[in-house]
C-alpha positions in Angstrom: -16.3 57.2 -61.8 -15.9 60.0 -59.5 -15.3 63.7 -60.5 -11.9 63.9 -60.4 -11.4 60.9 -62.4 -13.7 62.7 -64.8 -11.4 65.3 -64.6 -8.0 63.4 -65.1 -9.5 61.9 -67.7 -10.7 64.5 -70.0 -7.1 66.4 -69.2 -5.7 63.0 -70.7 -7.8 63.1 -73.5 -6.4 66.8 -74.5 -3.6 66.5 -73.2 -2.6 63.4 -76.2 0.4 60.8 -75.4 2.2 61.5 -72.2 4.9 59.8 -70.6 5.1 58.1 -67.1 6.4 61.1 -65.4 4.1 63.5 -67.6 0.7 61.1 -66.2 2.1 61.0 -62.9 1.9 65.1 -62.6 -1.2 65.4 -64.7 -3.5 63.5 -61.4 -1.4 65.9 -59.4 -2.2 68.5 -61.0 -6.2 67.5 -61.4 -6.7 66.5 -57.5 -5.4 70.0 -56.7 -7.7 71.7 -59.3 -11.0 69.7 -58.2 -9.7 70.3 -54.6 -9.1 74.5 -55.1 -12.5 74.8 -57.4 -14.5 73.1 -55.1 -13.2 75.2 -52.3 -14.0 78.4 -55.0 -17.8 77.3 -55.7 -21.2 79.3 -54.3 -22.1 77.7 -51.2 -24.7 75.3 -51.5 -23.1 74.2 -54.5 -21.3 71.0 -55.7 -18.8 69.9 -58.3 -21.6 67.6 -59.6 -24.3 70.5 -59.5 -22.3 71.9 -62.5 -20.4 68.6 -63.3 -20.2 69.1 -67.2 -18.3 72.9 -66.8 -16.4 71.8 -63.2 -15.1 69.3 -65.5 -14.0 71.1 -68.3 -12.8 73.7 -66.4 -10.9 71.9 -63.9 -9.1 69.8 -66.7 -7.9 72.8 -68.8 -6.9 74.6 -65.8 -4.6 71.4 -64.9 -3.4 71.3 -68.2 -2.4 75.4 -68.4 -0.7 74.4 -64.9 0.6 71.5 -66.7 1.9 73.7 -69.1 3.7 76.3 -66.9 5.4 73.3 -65.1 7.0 72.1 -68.1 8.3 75.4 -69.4 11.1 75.4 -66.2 14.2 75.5 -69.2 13.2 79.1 -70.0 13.6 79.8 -66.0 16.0 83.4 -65.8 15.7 84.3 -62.1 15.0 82.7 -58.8 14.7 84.5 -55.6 13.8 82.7 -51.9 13.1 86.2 -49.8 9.5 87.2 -50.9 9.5 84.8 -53.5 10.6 85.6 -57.0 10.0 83.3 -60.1 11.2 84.9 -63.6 10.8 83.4 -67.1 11.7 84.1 -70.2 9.1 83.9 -72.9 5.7 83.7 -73.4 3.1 81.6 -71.5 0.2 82.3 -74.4 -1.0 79.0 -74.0 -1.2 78.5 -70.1 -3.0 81.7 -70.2 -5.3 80.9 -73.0 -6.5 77.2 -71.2 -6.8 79.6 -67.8 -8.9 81.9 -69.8 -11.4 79.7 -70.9 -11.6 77.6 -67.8 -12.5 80.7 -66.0 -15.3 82.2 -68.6 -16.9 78.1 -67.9 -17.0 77.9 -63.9 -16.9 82.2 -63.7 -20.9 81.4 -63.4 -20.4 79.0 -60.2 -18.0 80.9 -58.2 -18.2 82.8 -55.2 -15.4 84.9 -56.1 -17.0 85.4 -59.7 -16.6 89.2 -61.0 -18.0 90.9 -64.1 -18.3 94.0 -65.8 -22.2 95.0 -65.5 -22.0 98.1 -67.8 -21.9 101.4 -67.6 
């Protein structure tokens, strides 16, 4: 089983019953993750280096993407010039599942930041 299966699989597994349509965006959703955190990792490193966090954190960031997808009905604004997107509501939950995925692979990343003190 390769990574990203590893991936779409665990985001299944949270995820709970989905429908056709619902599956069919979830391996979307997870092929872009693996394919945007791998991009994001140190060099030298690999998805499989840190498979047990790239995992974990690649599923929960497809699931808070997952999340934001499905919350389109609460959509108050659209603009095309320079790209405006407006919601209504709250997107505590997306944000929470980002949070988390980011404290997990925060340690691989090249792009990684943290407060050292002061």
């Amino acid at each position: 089983m390769t990574v990203g299966e590893q991936v779409y699989a665990q985001a299944l597994l949270l995820a709970g019953e989905l429908d056709e349509k619902q599956e069919a965006l979830l391996t979307l959703l997870c092929r872009g993750t693996v394919s945007s955190l791998t991009a994001r990792l140190r060099d030298g490193l690999t998805p499989e280096d840190c498979k047990a966090d790239f995992i974990a954190a690649a599923s929960l960031y497809a699931l808070a993407a997952m999340s934001g997808s499905t919350d389109m009905d609460r959509l108050e604004q659209i603009t095309a010039g320079d790209i405006t997107l407006k919601r209504s509501g709250s997107d505590a939950a997306a944000n929470c599942l980002r949070y988390q995925a980011e404290l997990m692979i925060s340690p691989y990343l090249k792009d990684r930041f943290a407060f050292k003190g002061v």
